[in-house]
C-alpha positions as CSV (number, residue, x, y, z in Angstrom):
1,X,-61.9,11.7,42.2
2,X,-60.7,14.4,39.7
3,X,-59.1,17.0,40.8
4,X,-60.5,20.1,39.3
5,X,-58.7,21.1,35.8
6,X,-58.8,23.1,33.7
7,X,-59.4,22.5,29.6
8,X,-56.8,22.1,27.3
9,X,-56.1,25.1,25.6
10,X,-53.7,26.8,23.0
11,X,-52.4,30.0,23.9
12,X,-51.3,33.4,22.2
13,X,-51.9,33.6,18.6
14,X,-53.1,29.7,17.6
15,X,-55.5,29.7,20.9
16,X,-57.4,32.9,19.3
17,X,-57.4,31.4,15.7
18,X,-59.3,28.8,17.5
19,X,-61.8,30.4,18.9
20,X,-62.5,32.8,15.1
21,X,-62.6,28.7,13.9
22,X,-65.6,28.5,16.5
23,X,-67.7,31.1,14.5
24,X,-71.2,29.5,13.9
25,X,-73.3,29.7,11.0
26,X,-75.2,33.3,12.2
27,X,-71.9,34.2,13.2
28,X,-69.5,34.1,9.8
29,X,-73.3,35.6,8.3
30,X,-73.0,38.8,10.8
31,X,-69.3,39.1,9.8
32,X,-69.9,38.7,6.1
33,X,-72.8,41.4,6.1
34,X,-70.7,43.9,8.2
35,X,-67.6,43.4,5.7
36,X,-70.1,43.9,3.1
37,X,-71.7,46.9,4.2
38,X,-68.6,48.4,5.6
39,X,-67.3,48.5,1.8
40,X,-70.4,49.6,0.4
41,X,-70.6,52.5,3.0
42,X,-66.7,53.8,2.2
43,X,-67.8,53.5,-1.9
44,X,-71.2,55.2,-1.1
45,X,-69.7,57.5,1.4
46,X,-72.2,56.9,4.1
47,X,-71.4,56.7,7.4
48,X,-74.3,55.5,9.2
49,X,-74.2,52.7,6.6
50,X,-70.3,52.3,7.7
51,X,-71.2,52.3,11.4
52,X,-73.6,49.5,11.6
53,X,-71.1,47.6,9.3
54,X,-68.2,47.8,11.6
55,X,-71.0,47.0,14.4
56,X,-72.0,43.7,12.7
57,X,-68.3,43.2,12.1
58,X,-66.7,43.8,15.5
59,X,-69.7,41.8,17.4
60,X,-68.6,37.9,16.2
61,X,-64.9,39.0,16.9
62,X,-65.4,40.4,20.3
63,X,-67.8,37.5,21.4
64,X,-65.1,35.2,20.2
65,X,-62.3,36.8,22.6
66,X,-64.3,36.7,25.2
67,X,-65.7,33.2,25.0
68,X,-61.9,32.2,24.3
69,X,-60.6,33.9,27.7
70,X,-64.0,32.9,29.2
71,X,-63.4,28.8,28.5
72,X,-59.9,28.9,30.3
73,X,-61.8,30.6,33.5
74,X,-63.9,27.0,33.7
75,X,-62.8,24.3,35.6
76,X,-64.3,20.9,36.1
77,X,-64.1,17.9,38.3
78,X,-65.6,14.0,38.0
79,X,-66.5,12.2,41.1
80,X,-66.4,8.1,40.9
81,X,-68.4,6.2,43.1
82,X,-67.2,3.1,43.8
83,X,-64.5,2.8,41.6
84,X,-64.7,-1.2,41.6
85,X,-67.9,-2.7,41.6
86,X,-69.0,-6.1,40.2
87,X,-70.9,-6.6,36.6
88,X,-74.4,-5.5,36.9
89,X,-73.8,-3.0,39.4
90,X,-73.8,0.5,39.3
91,X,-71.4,3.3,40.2
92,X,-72.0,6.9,40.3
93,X,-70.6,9.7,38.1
94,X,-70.9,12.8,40.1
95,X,-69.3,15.8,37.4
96,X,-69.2,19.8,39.0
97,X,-68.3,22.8,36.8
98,X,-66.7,26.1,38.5
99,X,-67.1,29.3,37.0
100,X,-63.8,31.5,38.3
101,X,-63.9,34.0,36.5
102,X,-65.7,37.4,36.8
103,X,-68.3,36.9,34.2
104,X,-71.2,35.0,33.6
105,X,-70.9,31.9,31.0
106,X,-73.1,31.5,28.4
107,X,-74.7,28.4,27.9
108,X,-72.7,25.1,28.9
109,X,-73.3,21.8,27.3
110,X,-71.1,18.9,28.5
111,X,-70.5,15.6,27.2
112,X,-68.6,13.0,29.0
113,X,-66.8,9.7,27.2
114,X,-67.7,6.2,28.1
115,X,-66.9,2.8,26.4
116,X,-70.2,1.7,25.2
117,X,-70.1,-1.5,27.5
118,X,-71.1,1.5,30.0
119,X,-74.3,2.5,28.8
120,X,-75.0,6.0,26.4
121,X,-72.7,9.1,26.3
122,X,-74.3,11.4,29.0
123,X,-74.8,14.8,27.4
124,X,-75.6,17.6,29.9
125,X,-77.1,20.9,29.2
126,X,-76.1,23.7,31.6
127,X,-78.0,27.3,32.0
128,X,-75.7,30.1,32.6
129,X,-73.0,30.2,35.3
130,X,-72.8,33.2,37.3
131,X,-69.6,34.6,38.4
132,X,-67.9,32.4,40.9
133,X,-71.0,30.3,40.7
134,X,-71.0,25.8,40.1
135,X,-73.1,23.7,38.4
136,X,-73.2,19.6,39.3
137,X,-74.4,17.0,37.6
138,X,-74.8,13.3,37.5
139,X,-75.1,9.6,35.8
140,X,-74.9,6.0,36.2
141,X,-72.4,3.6,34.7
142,X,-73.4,-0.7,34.7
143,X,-71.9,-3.9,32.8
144,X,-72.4,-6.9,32.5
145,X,-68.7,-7.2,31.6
146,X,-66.0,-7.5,33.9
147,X,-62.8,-5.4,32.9
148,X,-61.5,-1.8,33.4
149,X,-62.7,0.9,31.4
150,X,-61.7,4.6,31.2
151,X,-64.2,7.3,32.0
152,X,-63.0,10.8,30.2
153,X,-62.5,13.1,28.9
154,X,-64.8,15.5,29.6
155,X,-65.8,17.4,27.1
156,X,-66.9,21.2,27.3
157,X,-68.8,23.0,24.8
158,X,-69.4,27.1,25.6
159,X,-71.3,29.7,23.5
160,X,-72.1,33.1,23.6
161,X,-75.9,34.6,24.7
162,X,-76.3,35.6,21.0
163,X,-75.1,32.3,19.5
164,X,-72.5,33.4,17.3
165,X,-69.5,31.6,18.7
166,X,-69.1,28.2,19.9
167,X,-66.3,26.6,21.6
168,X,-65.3,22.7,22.3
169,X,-62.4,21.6,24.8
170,X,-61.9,18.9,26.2
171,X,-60.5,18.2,29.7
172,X,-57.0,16.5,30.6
173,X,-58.5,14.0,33.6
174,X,-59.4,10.3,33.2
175,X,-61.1,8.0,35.8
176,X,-61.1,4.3,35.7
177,X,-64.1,2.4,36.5
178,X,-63.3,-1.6,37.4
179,X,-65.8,-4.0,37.4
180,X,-65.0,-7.5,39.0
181,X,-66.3,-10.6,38.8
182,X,-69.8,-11.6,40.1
183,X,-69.1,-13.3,43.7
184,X,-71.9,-15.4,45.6
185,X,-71.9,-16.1,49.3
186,X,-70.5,-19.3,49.9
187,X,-71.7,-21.6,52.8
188,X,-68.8,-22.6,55.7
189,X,-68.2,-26.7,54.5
190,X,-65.8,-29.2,55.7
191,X,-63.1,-29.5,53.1
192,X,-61.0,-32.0,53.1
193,X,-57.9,-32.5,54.3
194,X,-57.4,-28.5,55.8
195,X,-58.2,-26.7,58.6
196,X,-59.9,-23.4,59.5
197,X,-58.2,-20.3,58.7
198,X,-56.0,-20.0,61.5
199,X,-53.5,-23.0,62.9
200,X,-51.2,-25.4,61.9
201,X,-53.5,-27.4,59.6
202,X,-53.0,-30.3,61.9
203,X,-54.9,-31.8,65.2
204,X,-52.8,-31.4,68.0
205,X,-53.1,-30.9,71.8
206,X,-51.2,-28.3,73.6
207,X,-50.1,-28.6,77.5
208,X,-49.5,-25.7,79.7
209,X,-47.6,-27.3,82.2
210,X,-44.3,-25.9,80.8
211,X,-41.2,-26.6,78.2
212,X,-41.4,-30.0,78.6
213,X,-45.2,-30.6,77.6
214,X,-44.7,-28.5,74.4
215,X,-44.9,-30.0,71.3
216,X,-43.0,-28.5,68.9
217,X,-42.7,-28.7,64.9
218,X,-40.0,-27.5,62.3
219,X,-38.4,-24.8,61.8
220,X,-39.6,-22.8,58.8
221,X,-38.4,-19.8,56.9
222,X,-39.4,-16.9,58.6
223,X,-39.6,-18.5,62.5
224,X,-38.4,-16.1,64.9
225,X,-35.0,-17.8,66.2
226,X,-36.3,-16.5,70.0
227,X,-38.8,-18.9,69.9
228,X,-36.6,-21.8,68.8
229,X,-37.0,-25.4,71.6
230,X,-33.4,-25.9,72.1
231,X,-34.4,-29.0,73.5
232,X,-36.3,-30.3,70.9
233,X,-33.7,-29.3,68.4
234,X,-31.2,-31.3,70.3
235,X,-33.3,-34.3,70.3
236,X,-34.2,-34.3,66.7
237,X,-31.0,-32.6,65.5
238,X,-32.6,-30.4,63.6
239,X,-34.6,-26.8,64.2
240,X,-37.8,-26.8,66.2
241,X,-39.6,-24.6,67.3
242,X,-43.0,-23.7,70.0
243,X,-45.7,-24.8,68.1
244,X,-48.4,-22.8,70.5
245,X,-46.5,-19.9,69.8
246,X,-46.2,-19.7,66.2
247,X,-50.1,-20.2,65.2
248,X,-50.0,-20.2,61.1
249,X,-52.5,-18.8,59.0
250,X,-53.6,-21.6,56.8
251,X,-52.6,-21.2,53.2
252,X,-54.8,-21.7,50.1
253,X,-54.0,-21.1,47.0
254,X,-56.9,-20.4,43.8
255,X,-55.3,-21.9,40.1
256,X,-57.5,-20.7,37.8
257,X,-56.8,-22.4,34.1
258,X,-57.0,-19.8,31.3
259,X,-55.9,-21.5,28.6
260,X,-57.3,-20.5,25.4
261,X,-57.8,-24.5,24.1
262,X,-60.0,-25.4,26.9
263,X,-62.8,-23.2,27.1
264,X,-65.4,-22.7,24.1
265,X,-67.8,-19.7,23.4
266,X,-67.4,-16.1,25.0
267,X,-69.8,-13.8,26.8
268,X,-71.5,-13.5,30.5
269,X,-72.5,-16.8,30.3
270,X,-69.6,-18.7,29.3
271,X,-67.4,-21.2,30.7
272,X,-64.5,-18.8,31.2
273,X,-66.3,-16.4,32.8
274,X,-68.2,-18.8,35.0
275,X,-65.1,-20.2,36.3
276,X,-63.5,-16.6,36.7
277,X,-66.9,-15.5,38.7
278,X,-66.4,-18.8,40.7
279,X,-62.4,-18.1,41.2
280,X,-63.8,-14.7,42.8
281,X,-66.0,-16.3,45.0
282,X,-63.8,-18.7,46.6
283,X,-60.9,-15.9,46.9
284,X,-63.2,-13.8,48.7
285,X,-64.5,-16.5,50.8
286,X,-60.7,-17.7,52.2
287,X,-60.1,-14.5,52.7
288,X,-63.5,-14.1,55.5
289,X,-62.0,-17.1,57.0
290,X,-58.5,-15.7,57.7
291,X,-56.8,-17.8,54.9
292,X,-53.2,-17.0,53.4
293,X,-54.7,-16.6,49.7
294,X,-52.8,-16.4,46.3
295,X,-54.4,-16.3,43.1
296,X,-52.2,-18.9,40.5
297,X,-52.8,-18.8,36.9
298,X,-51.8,-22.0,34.0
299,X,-48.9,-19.1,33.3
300,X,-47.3,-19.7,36.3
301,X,-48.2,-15.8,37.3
302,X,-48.9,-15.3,40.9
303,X,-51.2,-12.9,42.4
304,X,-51.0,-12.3,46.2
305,X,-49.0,-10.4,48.4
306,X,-45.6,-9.3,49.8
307,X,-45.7,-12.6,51.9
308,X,-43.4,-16.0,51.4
309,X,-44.6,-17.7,48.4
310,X,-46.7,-14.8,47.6
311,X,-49.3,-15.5,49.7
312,X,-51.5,-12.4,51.3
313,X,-50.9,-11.6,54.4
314,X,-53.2,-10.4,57.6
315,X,-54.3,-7.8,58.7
316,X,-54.9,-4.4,56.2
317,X,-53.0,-6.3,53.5
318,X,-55.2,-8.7,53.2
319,X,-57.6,-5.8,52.5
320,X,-55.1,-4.6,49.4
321,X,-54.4,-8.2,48.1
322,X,-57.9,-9.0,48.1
323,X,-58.0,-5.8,45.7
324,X,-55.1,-6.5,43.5
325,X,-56.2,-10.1,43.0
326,X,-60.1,-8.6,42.3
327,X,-58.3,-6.3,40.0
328,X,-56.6,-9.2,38.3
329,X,-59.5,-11.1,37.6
330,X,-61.4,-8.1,36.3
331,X,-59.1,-7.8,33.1
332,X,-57.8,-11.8,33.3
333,X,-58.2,-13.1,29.5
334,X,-57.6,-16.4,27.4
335,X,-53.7,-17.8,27.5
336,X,-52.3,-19.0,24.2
337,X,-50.3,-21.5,26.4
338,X,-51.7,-25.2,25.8
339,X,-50.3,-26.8,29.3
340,X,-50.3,-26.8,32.7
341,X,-46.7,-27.2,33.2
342,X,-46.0,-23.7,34.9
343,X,-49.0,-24.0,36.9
344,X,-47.4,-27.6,38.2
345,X,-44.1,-26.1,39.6
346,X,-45.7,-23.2,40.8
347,X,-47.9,-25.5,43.2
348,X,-44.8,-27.7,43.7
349,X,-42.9,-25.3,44.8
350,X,-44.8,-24.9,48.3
351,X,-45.4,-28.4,50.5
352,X,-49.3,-27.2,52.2
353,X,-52.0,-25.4,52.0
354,X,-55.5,-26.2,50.6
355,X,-55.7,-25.6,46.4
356,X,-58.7,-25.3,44.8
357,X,-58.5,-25.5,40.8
358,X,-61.0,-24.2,37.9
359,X,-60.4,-26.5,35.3
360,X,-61.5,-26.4,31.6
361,X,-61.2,-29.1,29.0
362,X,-58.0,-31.4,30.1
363,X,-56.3,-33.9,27.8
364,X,-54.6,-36.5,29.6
365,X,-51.4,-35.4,29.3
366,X,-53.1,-32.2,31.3
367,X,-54.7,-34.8,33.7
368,X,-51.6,-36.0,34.6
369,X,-50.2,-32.7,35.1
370,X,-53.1,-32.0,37.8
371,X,-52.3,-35.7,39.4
372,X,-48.8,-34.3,39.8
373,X,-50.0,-30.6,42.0
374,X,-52.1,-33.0,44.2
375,X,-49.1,-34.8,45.4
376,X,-47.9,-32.1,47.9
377,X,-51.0,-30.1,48.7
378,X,-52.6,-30.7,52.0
379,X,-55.9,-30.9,49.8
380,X,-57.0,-30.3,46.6
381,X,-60.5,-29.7,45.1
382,X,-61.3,-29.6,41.3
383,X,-64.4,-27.7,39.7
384,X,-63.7,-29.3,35.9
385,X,-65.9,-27.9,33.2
386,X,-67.0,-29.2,29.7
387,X,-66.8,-26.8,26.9
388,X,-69.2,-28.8,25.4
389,X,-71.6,-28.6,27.5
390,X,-71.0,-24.5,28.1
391,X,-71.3,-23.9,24.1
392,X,-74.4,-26.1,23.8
393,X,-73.0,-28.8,21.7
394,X,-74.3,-31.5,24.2
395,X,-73.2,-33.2,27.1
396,X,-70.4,-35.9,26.9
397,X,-71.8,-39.4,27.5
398,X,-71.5,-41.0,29.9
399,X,-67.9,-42.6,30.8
400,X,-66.1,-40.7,28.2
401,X,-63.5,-38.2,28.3
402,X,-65.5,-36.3,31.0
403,X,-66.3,-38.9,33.8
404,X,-62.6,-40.2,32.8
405,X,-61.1,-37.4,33.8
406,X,-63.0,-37.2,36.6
407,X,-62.2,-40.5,38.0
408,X,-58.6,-39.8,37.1
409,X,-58.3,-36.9,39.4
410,X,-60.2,-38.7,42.1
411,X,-57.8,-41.5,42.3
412,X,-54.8,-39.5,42.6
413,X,-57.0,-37.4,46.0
414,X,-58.7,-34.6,44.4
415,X,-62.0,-33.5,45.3
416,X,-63.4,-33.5,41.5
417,X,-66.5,-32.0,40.8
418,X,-68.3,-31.6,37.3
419,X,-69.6,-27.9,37.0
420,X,-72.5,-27.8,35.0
421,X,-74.2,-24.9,33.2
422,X,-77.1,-24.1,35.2
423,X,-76.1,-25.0,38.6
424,X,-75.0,-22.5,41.3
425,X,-71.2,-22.4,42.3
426,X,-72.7,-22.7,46.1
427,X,-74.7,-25.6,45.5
428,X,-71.2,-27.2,43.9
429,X,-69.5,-26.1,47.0
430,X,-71.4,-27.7,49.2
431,X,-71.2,-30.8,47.1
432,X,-67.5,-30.6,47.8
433,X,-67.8,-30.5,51.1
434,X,-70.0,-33.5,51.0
435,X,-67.4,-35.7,49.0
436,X,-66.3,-38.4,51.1
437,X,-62.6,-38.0,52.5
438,X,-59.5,-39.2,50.4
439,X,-56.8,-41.2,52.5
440,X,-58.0,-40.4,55.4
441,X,-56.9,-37.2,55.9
442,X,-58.3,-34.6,58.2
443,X,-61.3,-32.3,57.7
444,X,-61.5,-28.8,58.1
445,X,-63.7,-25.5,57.5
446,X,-63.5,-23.4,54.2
């Protein structure tokens, strides 16, 4: 929300050469014809001619002081409601106008700025304001686009009851709308190779009979050194640690490719979008699920939280990374990078977690790239679109490039899917799920 401002407004000698400026038509004519007949009167000697001159005179000057000391006495505030809402929702514009000052206004019209993404410039009309008194007022913003777009400023246009001035300010306040992606419910399917939000990843049985019966793991950064198994340690010679006390919120990470070279067309319905909508959806369903989510781009930018390897954390900030990486995908655009090198060491870098990649077209020198991030992950799934198909140029036949990269990814354990224009990123999902298992690993929930 705004807080309530005031216009913009010069002062001293340049603010009232503004408001003389804001003489309207009728105004500059009732100054003209007093001039005029004030002269004529002081030539003619008459000086009931002379008063009604210097009447006609002083009237457009004296409304324009006023309406000039009025303007500053009006303040104004805008209300955004939500400030983030998807493409093709709505959010409210709520704007209220204070009178302060002792005196009535004169008529108000307002005008508010919008990007044109957002629908018409509202233009309000706004009957007198008594002293002390408010006005409010309201619209509706929607697109169809994702991105962040400035509301403001306000502008504020004031005249006088007999029309002879007319003022325009403008207020200092901006608000920014953000609309994200379009997400989907997705349904709760057996990926492969992770488990369930919460845990180890891995199928284990814990005893309760005491130290001896625990079964512990290795140390990692981060481990409390009070729950460390000295005993363990000393058997392994190396770090371990209570593995029933130090449950690990799973980790996924989202790559989303952005590369300029491998998506055709533009708009709602595009490729690139498609895939950033989808990206949205799966972020959003990890999150639910109590996943450790980042958000990886084909830059090598990562998009989390404060936590190791950028993952969110629980708890509230899961709330606020959820927001920042909603945020990020509202205003994510093309890459001019043509590989996905940094992408690769960014996955790399980190030895689990479930990664779920948003392909576009991929060469086979990207192909071998994407063979490369399976290696470490504790799964991988691949939604792989054809720009070809997106940009209506036809569908590739039938073990070219498209099923070959395909079965490339496949053979090195991905979980490849084709995404095809038309079909919903749930039903895909759900197809995921239904792949049969690579290399025997171990199902789990996402």
């Amino acid at each position: 929300m705004a807080a309530a401002t005031r216009p913009s407004a010069e002062s001293g000698r340049d603010g009232l050469r503004a408001a003389f400026s804001g003489l309207t038509t009728r105004g500059r004519s009732f100054l003209a014809a007093g001039i005029a007949a004030a002269v004529c009167a002081y030539v003619l000697g008459q000086g009931d001619l002379l008063r009604v001159g210097l009447l006609l005179a002083v009237l457009p000057l004296i409304c324009a002081v006023a309406l000039h000391r009025t303007q500053d006495r009006v303040t104004g505030s805008r209300r955004l409601s939500p400030v983030r809402v998807p493409a093709g929702a709505e959010a409210r514009v709520q704007l209220r106008m204070n009178n302060v000052s002792r005196l009535p206004t004169g008529l108000l019209m307002l005008q508010d700025r919008v990007p044109y993404v957002l629908g018409p410039r509202p233009r309000f009309v706004l009957d007198r304001v008594e002293a002390g008194g408010r006005r409010e007022v309201s619209y509706r913003v929607r697109s169809d686009l994702r991105g962040r777009y400035p509301l403001g400023p306000l502008q504020l246009r004031l005249t006088d009851p007999f029309g002879l001035v007319e003022l325009t300010r403008s207020f200092r306040d901006f608000d920014t709308l953000t609309v994200i992606p379009r997400t989907e419910p997705l349904p709760p399917v057996r990926l492969t190779g992770e488990s369930s939000g919460y845990g180890d990843g891995r199928q284990r049985s814990l005893a309760l009979a005491g130290d001896d019966d625990v079964i512990p793991r290795g140390y990692r950064h981060g481990d409390d050194l009070r729950r460390v198994h000295w005993r363990s340690t000393a058997r392994y010679g190396e770090l371990m640690v209570r593995r029933e006390e130090q449950p690990q919120r799973s980790r996924a990470t989202v790559l989303l490719d952005t590369r300029r070279v491998a998506f055709r067309g533009a708009g709602p319905d595009s490729a690139f979008e498609w895939a950033v909508s989808a990206a949205a959806s799966t972020l959003v369903h990890l999150l639910e699920r109590g996943f450790s989510v980042r958000l990886l781009t084909d830059t090598g930018d990562t998009v989390g939280g404060e936590g190791s390897g950028g993952y969110s954390s629980g708890g509230s900030e899961s709330a606020e990374a959820a927001g920042l990486m909603m945020d990020t995908l509202a205003v994510v655009g093309h890459s001019d990078g043509a590989g996905l090198s940094r992408a690769c060491d960014a996955v790399r870098g980190g030895n689990e977690g479930l990664l779920i990649a948003f392909f576009g077209d991929l060469d086979d020198a990207q192909a071998d790239l994407a063979a490369k991030m399976r290696q470490r992950s504790g799964a991988a799934v691949a939604f792989v679109l054809d720009s070809a198909q997106w940009s209506g140029e036809g569908r590739a036949p039938s073990g070219g490039p498209d099923e070959e990269r395909l079965r490339r990814l496949r053979e090195t354990g991905w979980t490849a899917v084709a995404a095809s224009p038309g079909v919903s990123f749930a039903e895909l999902w759900r197809h995921a799920g239904n792949a049969p298992a690579d290399r025997g690993t171990s199902g789990g929930w996402g």
